[in-house]
N, C-alpha and C positions, 0 to 999 in steps of 0.2 A: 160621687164624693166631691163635695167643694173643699179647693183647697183654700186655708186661711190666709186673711192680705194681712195680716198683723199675729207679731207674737211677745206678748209683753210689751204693747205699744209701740213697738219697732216692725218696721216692715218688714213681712215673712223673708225675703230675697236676703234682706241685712241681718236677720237674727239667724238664718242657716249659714250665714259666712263668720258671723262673730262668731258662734258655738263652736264652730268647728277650728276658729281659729283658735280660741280658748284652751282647745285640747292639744293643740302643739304648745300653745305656752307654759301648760301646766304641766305637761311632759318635762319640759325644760325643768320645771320648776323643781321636780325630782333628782334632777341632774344634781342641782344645785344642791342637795339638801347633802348627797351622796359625798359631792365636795367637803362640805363642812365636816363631815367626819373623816377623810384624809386629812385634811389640813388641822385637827384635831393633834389625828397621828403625829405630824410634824411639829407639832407643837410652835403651830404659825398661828396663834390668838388674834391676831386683829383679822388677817385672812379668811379663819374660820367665823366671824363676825359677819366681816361683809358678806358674804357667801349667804350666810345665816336672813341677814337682811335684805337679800336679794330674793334670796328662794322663796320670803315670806311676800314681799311682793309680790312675784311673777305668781306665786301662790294663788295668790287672792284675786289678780286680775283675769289667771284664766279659768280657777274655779267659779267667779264670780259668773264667766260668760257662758260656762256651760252648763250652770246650775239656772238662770234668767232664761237660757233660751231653750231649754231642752226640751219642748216639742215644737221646736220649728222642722220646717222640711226637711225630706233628706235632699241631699246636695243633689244637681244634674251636671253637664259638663261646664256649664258657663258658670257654675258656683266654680267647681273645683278649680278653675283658672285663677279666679277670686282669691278662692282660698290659699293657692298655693303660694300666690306673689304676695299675697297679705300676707300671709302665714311667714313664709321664708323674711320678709321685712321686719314684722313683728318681736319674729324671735333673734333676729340679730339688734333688735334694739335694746329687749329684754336681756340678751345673754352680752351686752354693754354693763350692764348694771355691778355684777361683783368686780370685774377690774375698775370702775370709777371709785366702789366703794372703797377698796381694797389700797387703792393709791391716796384716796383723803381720809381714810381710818390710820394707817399703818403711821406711826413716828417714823422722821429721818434719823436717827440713830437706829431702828429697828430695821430701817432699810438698807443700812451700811451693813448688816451683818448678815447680807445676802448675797455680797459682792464677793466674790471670789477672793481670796490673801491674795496680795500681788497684784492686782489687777490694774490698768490704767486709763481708765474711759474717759472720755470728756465730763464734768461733771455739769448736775442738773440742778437748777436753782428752783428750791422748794419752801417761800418764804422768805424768811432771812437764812437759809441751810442751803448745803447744796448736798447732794450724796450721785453715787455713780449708778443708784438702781434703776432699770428701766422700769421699774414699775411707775414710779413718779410720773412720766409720761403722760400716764393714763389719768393724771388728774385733768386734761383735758379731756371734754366730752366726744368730741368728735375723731380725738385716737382712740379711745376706746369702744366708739362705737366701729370706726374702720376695723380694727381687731378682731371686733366678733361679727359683722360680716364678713370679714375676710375665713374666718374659722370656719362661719357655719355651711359659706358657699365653698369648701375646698381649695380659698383663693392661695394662699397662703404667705402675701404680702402681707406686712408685718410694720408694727411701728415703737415694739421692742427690739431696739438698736442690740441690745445683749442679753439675750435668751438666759443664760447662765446667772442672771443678777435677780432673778424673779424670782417669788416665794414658787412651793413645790407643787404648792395649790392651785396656784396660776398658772402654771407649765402646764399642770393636767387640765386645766379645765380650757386649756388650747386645743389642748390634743385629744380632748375628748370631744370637741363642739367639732370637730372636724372628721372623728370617725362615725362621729353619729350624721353628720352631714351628708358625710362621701356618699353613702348609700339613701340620706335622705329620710328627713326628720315627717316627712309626711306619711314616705312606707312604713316606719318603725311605729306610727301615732294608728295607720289603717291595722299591722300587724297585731297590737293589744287592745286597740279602743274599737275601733269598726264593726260593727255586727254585719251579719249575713244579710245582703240586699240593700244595705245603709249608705248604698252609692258609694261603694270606696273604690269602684273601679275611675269611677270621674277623676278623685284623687289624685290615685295610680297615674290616668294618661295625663293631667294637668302636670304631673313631676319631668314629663318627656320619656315615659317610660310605657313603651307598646308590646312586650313579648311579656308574654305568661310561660309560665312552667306547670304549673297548674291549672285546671279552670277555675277553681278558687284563687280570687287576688287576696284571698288570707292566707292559706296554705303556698299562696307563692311566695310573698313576703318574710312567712316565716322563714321559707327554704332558703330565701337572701342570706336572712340572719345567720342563719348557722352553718351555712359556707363560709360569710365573713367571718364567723366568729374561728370555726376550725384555721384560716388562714391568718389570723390573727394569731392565733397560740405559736404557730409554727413558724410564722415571720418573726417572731420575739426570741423566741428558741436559737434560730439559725442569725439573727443579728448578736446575741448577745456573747454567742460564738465568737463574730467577728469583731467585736469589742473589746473583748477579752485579747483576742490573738494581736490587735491591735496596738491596743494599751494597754499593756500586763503591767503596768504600775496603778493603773486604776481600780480604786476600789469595788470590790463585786456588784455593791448595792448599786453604785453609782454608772456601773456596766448596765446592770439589768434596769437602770431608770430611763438612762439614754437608747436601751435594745424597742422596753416599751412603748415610750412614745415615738420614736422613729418609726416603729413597725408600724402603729397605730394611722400616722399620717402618712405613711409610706401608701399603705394599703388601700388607703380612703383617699391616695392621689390627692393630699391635700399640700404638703409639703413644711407643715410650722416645726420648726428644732427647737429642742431645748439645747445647743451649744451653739457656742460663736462660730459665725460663718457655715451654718449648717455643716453639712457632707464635708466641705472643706477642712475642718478643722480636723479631722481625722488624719488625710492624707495618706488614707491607704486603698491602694487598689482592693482590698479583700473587703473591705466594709461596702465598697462602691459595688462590685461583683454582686455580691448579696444583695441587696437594695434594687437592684438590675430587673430579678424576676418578681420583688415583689412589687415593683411596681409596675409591671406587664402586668400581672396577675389582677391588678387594679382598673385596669383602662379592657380588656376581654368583656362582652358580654355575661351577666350572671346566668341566664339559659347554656351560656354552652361551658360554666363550669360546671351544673348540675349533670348533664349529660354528662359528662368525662368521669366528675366522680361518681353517679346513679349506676351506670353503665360499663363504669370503667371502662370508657372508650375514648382513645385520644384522637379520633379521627376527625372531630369538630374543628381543631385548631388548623385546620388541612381546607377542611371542604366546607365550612365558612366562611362568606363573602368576606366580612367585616375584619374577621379575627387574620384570615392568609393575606389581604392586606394592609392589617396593625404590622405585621411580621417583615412584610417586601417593602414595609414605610420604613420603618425600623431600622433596616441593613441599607437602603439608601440613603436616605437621611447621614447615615454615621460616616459614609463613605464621602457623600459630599460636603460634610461637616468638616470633618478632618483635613480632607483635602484643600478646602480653603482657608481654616486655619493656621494648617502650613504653610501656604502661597504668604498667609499676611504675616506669619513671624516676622519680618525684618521690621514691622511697624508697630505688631504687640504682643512682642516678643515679655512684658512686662507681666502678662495676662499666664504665663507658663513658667515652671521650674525646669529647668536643664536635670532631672534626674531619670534614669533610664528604667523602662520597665521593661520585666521579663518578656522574651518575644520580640517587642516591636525593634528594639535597637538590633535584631539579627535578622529586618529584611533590610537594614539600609539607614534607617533613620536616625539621625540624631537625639540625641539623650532630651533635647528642647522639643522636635517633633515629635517624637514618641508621647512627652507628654501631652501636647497638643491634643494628637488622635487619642489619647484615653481622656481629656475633660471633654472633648467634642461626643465621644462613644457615653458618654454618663449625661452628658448637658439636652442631647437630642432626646433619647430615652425621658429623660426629665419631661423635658418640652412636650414631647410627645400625649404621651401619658396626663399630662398635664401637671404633676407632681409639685414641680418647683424645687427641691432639693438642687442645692447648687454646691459646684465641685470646683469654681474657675470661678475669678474675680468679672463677671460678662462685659463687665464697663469698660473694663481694660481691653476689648478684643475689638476686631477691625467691622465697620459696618457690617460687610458681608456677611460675617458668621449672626448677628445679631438678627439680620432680615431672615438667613434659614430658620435660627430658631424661633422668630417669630413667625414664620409659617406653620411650625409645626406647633406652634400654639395656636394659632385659629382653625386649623384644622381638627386637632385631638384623637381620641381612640372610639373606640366604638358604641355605637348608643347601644344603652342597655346595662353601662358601666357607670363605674364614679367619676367620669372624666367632663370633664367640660370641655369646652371647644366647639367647634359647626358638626362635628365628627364625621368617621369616613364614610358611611353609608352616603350620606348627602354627598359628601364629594364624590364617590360612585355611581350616584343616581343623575348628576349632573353632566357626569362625562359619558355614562351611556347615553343619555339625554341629548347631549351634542350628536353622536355615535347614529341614533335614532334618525336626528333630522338630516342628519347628510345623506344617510341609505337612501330617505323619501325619495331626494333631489333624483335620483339616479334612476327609482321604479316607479313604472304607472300608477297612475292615479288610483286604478282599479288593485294595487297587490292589499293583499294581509300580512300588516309586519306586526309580529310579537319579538318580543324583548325578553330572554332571560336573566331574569337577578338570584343568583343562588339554584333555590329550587322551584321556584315562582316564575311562572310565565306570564309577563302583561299583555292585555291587548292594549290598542291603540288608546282608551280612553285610561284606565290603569297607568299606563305608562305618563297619559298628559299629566292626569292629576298628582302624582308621585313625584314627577319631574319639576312641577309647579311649585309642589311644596319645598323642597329641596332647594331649587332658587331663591323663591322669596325668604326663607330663611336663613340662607346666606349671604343673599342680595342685603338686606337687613342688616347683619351683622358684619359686614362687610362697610356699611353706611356710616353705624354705629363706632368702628375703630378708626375712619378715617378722621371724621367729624372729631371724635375723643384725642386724638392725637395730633390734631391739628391744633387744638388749643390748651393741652397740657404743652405741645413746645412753647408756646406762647407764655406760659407762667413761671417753667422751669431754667432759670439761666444757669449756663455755662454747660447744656446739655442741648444734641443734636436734635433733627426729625427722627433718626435709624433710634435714640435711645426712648422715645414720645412714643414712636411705635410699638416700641417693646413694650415698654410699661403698660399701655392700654390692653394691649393682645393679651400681656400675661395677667391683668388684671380681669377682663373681658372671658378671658378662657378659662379662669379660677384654674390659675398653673399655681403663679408666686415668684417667679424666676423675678430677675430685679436689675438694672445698669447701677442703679444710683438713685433716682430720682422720688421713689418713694422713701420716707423717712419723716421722722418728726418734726424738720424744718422743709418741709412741701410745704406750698401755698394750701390756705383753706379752701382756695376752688378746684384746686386739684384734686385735693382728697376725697372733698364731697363728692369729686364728677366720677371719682376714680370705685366708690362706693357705691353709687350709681351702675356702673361698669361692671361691677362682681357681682349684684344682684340679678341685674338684666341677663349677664352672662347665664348664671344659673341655672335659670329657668328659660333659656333658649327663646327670650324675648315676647314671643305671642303671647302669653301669658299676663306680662307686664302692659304689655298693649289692651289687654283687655283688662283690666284691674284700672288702668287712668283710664277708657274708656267708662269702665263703668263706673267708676269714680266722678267724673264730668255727666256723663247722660241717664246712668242706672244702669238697669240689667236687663229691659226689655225691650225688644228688638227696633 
């Protein structure tokens, strides 16, 4: 069989990448349509316009490329690399499009009447008008485009100053770009569009995603789905509990709007609010409590939720590498967290409320530590997980705490999750790795050493290659945050290195957590570099490295 060097006068290599990028776009493009009939509901008419006029683009551009190229090749693994980093680009530039429209469609009188009664925000000069909506923002191109990278990579850095002043249509289609993201807009495109043998395993592992639950990578993706989806019902369910128990003056609807997109973004470790100051604005430990496991529940490998519920066996979360220690990072982390939040109160003391929580003021603590140890117990978590949900003002808090929790942003939870970060497998593969080469030093040349990981025995060449990869792609992203943070301090005045760092990690990690420093008045090279940072993040960088690779030389070896 010869295979074709052209398909519709494009080069076979380029028409298997457009097709297939075509079909994440047009995916999207369904999203969109789905919008425009909520925002219908709300009787948000210019909202549902722009939507309308987005959907019908992103329509046409990705129907266009899978209708032009549809018998190009199936993909191999160097497409899906292609595909994934084009694909994940694409659609954050495309799912750009209803918030630009959305912000130069809508009248400023239309947009005052999104603002909360009583409200006081700085206001936004829109014309000769000003109004206090964030949505305005977004009539610049490149905050709306940081938005929905930020959405679709999990990041959940934000350039709506006040969540709460958005149309309802825009809140959702944050909090949708980011649950469909968490798990990965390529699995969800291989799930319904992929046929049997149609390469969607290439896909699959270009997402950074190597365990099966299935041998089918369709039957496994779907099993994704409908975990996520059962833990979605249930995170909605038990938030909207604690919304209620929260703020019993709040209207029901208005409970269950903040239950669902919370759980949404909670779940998908993505972190976008629809209220002021995220988590914060609640101010209840029972909101925070809940939020706790659904966002573990988030950063867990999806093989070993399927076990646990297939099997109903809770024994994975024990005798998996990854998952026992997500759990021993988790209870350390919170320990050393706290603890050095409290060493630093006398310096940001500003960053805490002196109010006492149950428990912690009856081992000793002050009503100001105690609160300490609960934003540090919810901010690590966060971090972790990579979430973003924030409970504590972080700008306000002493270097130290900041460098923890930027550690446990480049690090993250475990691959095989919605988490971004280097995750911990690789930092376990590195320290046994260390572990390995010392033993050498000590035995003959002559011994056999193997390495157990889990349930996997390496031999010496298993172990090099494993160990290799693990480095260079941390070594990598390790490269990639100092270089990013070395020249964000350089653009952002009146902020530190400890806050440059932050921001890139939690940009880089697709967390969201935040000092300051992102916002609508960031420099344009920051934002750009910073949109750079969430996409590379995403896709765990090799990918990206081969996409401008094959972007500069092509695709052939």
């Amino acid at each position: 069989m010869v295979r074709r060097k052209t398909v519709a006068g494009v080069p076979a290599h380029l028409a298997t990448i457009l097709r297939d990028v075509g079909a994440l776009v047009l995916m999207q493009a369904a999203m969109m349509t789905f919008t425009v009939v909520l925002a219908l509901a709300f009787e948000e008419w210019y909202a549902a316009l722009a939507f309308l006029i987005a959907g019908g683009i992103t329509a046409a551009a990705g129907g266009a490329a899978r209708i032009v190229f549809e018998d190009a090749p199936d993909p191999v693994m160097k497409h899906g690399m292609v595909i994934a980093a084009g694909g994940w680009f694409a659609t954050a530039i495309f799912g750009s499009l209803p918030l630009f429209f959305a912000a130069h469609l809508t009248p400023v009188s239309v947009m005052n009447t999104y603002v909360p009664s009583g409200a006081a925000y700085d206001p936004i000069r829109v014309g000769g008008a000003t109004t206090m909506s964030s949505l305005a923002y977004f009539q610049n191109p490149l905050h709306a485009v940081f938005e929905s990278m930020s959405g679709w990579t999990g990041s959940g850095l934000t350039m709506a100053v006040h969540e709460p002043t958005l149309p309802r249509a825009v809140q959702w289609w944050r909090s949708l770009i980011q649950w469909v993201g968490g798990v990965g807009v390529i699995v969800l495109t291989t799930a319904i569009l992929a046929r049997p043998g149609s390469g969607s395993y290439a896909l699959y592992r270009a997402e950074a995603r190597e365990e099966r639950i299935h041998p089918s990578i369709i039957h496994t993706v779907q099993t994704v789905w409908r975990i996520f989806l059962l833990y979605t019902v249930l995170s909605v369910a038990a938030l909207f509990v604690a919304i209620v128990v929260a703020k019993p003056h709040l209207p029901l609807f208005d409970a269950f709007w903040q239950a669902l997109n919370h759980a949404m973004t909670g779940l998908s470790t993505g972190g976008f609010s629809v209220t002021d100051n995220s988590i914060q604005s609640y101010h209840s430990p029972l909101v925070e409590a809940v939020l706790l496991p659904i966002m573990a529940l988030g950063a867990i490998a999806f093989p070993i939720h399927y076990v646990m519920l297939h099997d109903r066996d809770p024994k994975p979360l024990v005798s998996d590498t990854q998952t026992r220690w997500l759990f021993i990072i988790f209870g350390a982390g919170v320990v050393v967290l706290s603890v050095q939040n409290i060493v630093s109160l006398p310096s940001a003391s500003a960053a805490f409320h002196p109010i006492g929580w149950a428990g912690l003021e009856d081992i000793g603590l002050s009503p100001l530590a105690a609160d300490a140890a609960r934003d540090s117990t919810f901010q690590f978590v966060s971090a972790l997980t990579c979430t973003g949900f924030q409970s504590s003002n972080i700008g306000d808090w002493g270097p130290g705490g900041k460098l923890i929790v930027s550690g446990a942003m480049v690090l993250g939870g475990a691959a095989g999750s919605t988490v971004g970060g280097i995750k911990i497998i690789r930092g376990y593969m590195i320290s046994k790795g260390i572990q390995w080469e010392f033993t050498r030093v000590f035995l003959p040349s002559s011994a056999v050493i193997n390495t157990r990981i889990g349930d996997r025995v390496l031999k010496r060449d298993q172990m090099f290659e494993e160990f290799s990869e693990a480095a260079i792609v941390s070594m990598l992203w390790i490269i990639l945050l100092i270089t990013g943070s070395v020249l964000l301090v350089n653009v952002s005045p009146g902020f530190g290195y400890a806050d440059a760092l932050f921001e890139v990690a939690s940009a880089q990690g697709n967390v969201g957590l935040s000092t300051g420093i992102v916002g609508p008045k960031m420099s344009s090279f920051g934002e750009g570099m910073l949109i750079l940072n969430m996409w590379i993040g995403r896709l765990e960088i090799i990918p990206v490295l081969v996409f401008i690779r094959s972007a500069l030389l092509g695709l052939n070896p």
